[in-house]
C-alpha positions as CSV (number, residue, x, y, z in Angstrom):
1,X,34.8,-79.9,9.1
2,X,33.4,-76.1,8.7
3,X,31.3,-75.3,11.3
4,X,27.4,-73.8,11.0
5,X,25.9,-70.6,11.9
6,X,22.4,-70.8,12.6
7,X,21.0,-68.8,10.6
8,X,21.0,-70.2,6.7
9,X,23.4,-73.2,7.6
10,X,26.5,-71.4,5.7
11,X,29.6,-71.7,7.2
12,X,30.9,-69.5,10.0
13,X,34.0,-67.1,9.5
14,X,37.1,-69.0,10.4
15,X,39.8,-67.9,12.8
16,X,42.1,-66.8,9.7
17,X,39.3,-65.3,7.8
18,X,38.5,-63.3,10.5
19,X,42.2,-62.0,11.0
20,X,42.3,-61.2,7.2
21,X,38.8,-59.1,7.8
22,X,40.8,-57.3,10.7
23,X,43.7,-56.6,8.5
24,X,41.4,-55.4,5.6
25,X,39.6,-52.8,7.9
26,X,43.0,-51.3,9.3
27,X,44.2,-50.6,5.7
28,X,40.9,-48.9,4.8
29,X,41.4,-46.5,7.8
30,X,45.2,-46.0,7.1
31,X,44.2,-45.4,3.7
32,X,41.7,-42.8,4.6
33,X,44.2,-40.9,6.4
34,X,46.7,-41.5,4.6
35,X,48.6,-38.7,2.5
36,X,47.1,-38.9,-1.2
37,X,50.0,-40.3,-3.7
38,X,52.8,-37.7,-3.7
39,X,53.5,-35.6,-6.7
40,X,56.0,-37.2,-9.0
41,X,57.2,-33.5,-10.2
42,X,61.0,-33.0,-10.5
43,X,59.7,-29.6,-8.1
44,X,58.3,-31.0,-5.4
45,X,61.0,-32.9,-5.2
46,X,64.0,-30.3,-5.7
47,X,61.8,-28.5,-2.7
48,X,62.0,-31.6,-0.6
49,X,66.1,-31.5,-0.9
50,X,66.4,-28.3,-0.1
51,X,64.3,-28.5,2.4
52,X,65.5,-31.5,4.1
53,X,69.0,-29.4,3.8
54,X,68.3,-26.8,5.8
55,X,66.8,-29.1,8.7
56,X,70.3,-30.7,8.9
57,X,72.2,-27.8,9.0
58,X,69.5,-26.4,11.8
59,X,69.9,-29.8,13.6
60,X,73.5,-30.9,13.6
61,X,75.1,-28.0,12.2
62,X,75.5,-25.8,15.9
63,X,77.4,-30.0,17.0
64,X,80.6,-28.6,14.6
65,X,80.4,-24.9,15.3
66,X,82.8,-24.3,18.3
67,X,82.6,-21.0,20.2
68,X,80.1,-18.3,20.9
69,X,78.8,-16.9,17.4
70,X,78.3,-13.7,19.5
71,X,81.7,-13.4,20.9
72,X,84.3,-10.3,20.0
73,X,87.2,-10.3,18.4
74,X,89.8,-7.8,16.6
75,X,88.5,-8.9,13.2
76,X,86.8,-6.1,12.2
77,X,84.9,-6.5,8.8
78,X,87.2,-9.2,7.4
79,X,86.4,-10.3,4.3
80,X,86.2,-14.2,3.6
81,X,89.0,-16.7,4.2
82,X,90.1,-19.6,5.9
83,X,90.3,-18.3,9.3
84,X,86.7,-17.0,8.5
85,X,84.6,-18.7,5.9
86,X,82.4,-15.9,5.2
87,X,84.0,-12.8,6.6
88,X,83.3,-10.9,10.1
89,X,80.8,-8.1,11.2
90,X,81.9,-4.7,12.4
91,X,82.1,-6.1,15.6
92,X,84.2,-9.1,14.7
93,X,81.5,-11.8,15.1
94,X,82.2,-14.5,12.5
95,X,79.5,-14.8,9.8
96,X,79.2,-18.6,9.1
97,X,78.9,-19.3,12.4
98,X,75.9,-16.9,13.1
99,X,74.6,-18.1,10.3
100,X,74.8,-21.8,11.1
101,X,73.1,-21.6,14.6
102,X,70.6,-19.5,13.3
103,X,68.7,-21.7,11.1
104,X,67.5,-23.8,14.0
105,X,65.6,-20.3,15.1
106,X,64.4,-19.2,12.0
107,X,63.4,-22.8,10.7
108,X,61.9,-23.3,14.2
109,X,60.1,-20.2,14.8
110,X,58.7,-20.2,11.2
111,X,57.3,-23.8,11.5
112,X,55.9,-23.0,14.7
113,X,53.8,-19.9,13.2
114,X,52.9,-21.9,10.5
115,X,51.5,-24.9,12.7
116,X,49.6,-22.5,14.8
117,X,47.9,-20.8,12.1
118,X,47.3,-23.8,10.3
119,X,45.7,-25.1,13.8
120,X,43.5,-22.1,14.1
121,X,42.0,-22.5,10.4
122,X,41.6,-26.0,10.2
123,X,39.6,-25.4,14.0
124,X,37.8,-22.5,12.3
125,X,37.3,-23.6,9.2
126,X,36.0,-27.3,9.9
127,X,33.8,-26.1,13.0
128,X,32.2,-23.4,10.7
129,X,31.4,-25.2,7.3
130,X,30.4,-28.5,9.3
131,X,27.6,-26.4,11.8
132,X,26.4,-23.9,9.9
133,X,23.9,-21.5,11.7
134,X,24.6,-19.3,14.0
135,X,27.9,-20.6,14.3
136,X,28.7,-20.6,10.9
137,X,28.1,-16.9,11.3
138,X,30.1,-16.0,13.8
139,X,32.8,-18.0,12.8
140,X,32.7,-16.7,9.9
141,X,32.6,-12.9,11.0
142,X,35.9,-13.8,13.1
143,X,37.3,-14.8,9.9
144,X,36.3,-11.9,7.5
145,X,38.2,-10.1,10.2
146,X,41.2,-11.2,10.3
147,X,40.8,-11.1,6.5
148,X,39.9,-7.7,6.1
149,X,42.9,-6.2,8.5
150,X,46.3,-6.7,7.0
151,X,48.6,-9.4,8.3
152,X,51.8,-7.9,8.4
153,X,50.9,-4.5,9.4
154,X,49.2,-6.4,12.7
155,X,52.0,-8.1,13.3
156,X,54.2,-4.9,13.4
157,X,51.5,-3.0,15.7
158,X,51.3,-6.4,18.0
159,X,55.1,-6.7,18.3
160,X,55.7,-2.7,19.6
161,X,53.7,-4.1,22.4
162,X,55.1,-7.0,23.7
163,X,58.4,-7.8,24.9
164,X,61.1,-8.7,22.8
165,X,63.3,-10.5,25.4
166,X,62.4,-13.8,23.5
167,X,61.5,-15.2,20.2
168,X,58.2,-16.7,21.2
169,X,55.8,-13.6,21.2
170,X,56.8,-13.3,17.6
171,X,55.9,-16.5,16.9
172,X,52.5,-16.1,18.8
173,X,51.9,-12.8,16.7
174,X,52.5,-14.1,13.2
175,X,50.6,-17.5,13.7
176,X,47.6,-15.5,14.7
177,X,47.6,-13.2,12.3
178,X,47.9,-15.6,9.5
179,X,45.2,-18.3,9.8
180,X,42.0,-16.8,8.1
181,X,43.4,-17.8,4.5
182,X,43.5,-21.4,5.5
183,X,39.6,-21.0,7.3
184,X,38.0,-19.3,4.5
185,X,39.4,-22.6,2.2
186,X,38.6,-25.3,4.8
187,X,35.3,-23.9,5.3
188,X,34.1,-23.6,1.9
189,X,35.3,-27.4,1.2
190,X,33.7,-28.4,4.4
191,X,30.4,-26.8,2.8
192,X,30.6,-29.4,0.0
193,X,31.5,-32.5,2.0
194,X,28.8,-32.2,4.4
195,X,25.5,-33.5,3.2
196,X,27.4,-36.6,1.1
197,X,26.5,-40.0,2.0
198,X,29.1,-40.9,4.4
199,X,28.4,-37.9,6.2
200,X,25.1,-38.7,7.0
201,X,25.6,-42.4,7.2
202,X,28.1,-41.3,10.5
203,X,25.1,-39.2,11.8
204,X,22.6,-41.9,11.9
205,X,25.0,-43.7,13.3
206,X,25.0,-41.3,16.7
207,X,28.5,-40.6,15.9
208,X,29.2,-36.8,17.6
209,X,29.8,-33.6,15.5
210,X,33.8,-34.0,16.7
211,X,34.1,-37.3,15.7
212,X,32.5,-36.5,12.6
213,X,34.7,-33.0,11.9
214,X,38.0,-34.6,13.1
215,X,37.8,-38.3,11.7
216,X,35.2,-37.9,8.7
217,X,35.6,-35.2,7.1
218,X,39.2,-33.6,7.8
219,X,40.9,-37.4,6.6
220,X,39.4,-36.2,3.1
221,X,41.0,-32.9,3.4
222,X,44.7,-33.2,4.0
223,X,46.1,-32.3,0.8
224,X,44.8,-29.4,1.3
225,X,45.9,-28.6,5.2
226,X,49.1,-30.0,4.0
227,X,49.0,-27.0,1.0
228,X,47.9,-24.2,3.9
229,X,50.4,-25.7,6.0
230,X,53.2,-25.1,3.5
231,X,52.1,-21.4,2.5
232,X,51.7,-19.8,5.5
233,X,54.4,-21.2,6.7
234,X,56.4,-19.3,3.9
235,X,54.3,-16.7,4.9
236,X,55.5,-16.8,8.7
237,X,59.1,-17.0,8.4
238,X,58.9,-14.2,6.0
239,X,57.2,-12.3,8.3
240,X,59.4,-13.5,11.5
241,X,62.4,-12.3,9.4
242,X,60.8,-9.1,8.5
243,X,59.7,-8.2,12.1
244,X,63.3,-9.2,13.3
245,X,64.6,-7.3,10.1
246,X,63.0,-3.9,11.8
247,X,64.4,-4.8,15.1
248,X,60.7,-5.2,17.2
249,X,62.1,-9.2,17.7
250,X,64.9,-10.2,19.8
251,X,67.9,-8.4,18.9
252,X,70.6,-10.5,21.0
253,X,69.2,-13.8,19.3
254,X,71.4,-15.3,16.8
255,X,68.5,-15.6,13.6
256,X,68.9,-14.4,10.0
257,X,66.6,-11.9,10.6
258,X,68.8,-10.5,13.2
259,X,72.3,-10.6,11.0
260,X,70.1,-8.5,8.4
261,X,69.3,-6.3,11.0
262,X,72.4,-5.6,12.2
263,X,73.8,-5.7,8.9
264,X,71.7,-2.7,7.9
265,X,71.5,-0.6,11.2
266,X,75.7,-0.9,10.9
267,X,75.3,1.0,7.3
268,X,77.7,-1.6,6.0
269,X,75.3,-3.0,3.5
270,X,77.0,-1.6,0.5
271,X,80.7,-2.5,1.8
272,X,80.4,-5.9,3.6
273,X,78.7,-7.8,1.4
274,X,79.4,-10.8,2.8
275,X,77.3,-9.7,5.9
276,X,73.7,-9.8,4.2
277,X,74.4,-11.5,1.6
278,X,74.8,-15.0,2.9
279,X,71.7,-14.9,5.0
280,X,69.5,-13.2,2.4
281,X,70.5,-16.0,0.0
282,X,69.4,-18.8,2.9
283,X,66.4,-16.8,2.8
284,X,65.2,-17.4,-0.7
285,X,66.6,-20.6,-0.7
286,X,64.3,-21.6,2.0
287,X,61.7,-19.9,0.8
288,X,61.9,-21.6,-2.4
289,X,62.0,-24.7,-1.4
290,X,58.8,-24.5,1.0
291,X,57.0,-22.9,-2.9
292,X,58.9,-26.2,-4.9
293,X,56.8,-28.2,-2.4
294,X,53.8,-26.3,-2.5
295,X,53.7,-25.9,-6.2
296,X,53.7,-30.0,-6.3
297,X,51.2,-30.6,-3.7
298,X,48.8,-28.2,-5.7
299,X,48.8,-31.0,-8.1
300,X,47.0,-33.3,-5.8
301,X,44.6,-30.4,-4.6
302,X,43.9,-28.3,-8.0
303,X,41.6,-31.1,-9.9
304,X,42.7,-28.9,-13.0
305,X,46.1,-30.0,-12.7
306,X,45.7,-33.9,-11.3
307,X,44.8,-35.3,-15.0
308,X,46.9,-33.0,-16.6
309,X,50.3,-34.3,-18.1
310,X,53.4,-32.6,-16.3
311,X,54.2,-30.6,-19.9
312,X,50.9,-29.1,-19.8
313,X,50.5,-28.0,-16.1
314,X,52.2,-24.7,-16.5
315,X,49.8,-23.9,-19.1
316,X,46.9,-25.0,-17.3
317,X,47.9,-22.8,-13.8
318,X,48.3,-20.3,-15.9
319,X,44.5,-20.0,-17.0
């Protein structure tokens, strides 16, 4: 027998019904923070591969590398062979296994740039389009700052300065030199998303500006943290490798940055090619892979491109 409500005399929600409600509200809010549907491109997912192949190496590679890639020997400059997959420096320190143990620092120093930058402008960004005022002005003059004043050259100035006995002030360096990109995006989205209806709705609600940055309107906006995310992230390594490349990072660190480094400051770099060469090759494999990845996410945030058939999306970046 259904029991009565009170008011009207319709039946009250059952147990069960009420359990299905539940379940019906937890998959709207997963939805709404949810990832949008993932690019079916062959890119993306070649990026993804490659990607996911460097993590390995970086994560269990070091667990089948036996010795100190540092240590000495009497192989001076040997070319590759069984003994020594890819050849010796001048100093006898085997290749492979330098470069093996240094994808965990380059991989992890570059991701950790990238998510400190990314941090900084999705703060920045968010905080400024959402307030507006004064806020939004200052905010906004940070930004134009860091915009104005080139990255890489900031980063080189920075780095003479600090001490390069670990890989960390590097890292601190490039992730904030490399945020205001990501701001000035986030902010001029934020600018749109504002005033709309459920916006306001969450304001007459009493819910507070943080809740309503943070849980309103950044959910909407992850394609497009995700996309900042993935470039300056290309951005940082790029720049870790180029600061290590010019010897202001850690020198005694085992990174690729460092083998190119001593690679070149050796003057073997037209004689052992098999010094450079591997790591430069990890290099813009990597790099490659992080721009497969972004290329497909672009899809989701580019509206040009999300109707657009696959054949056609070349065309259409183009214009």
């Amino acid at each position: 027998m259904e029991l009565l409500n009170t008011h009207g005399g319709k039946p009250a929600a059952s147990p069960k019904q009420t359990s299905n409600n539940m379940r019906s509200m937890i998959k709207n809010l997963a939805a709404k923070l949810a990832m949008p549907q993932l690019p079916k491109s062959a890119m993306f997912w070649t990026g993804i591969g490659m990607l996911l192949f460097f993590i390995l190496v970086a994560a269990f590679g070091p667990l089948f590398i036996h010795g100190d890639p540092n240590a000495f020997s009497n192989d001076s400059l040997a070319p590759p062979s069984v003994k020594h997959l890819l050849g010796t420096t001048l100093t006898g320190q085997d290749v492979f296994s330098q470069l093996v143990i240094g994808a965990k620092l380059t991989l992890l120093s570059g991701f950790a740039a990238g998510v400190i930058a990314t941090t900084l402008s999705v703060i920045m960004g968010l905080v400024s389009g959402y307030l507006g005022g004064w806020a939004d002005d200052v905010l906004s003059l940070i930004t134009n700052i860091f915009l104005v004043i080139p990255g890489a050259p900031l980063a080189i100035v920075l780095s003479s300065y600090v001490p390069n006995t670990s890989v960390w002030p590097i890292v601190f360096i490039v992730g904030l030199t490399n945020w205001a990109w990501g701001a000035r995006v986030l902010r001029s989205q934020t600018l749109t998303m504002r005033d709309r209806d459920f916006i306001q709705a969450s304001k007459l609600g009493g819910e507070n500006n943080f809740r309503i940055i943070f849980f309103d309107i950044m959910p909407n906006l992850i394609a497009i943290v995700a996309s900042s995310f993935i470039f300056t992230t290309i951005y940082a390594i790029l720049t870790e490798i180029s600061l290590s490349f010019l010897g202001l990072g850690n020198i005694l660190a085992v990174s690729w940055g460092n083998m190119l480094y001593w690679a070149q400051n050796s003057g073997t770099l037209l004689s052992a090619w098999w010094w450079f060469l591997p790591p430069g090759l990890c290099v813009a494999l990597l790099g490659s892979s992080l721009a497969f990845i972004n290329f497909g996410l672009d899809t989701i945030v580019n509206p040009k491109l999300m109707m657009v058939p696959s054949k056609n999306r070349g065309k259409k970046a183009a214009e």
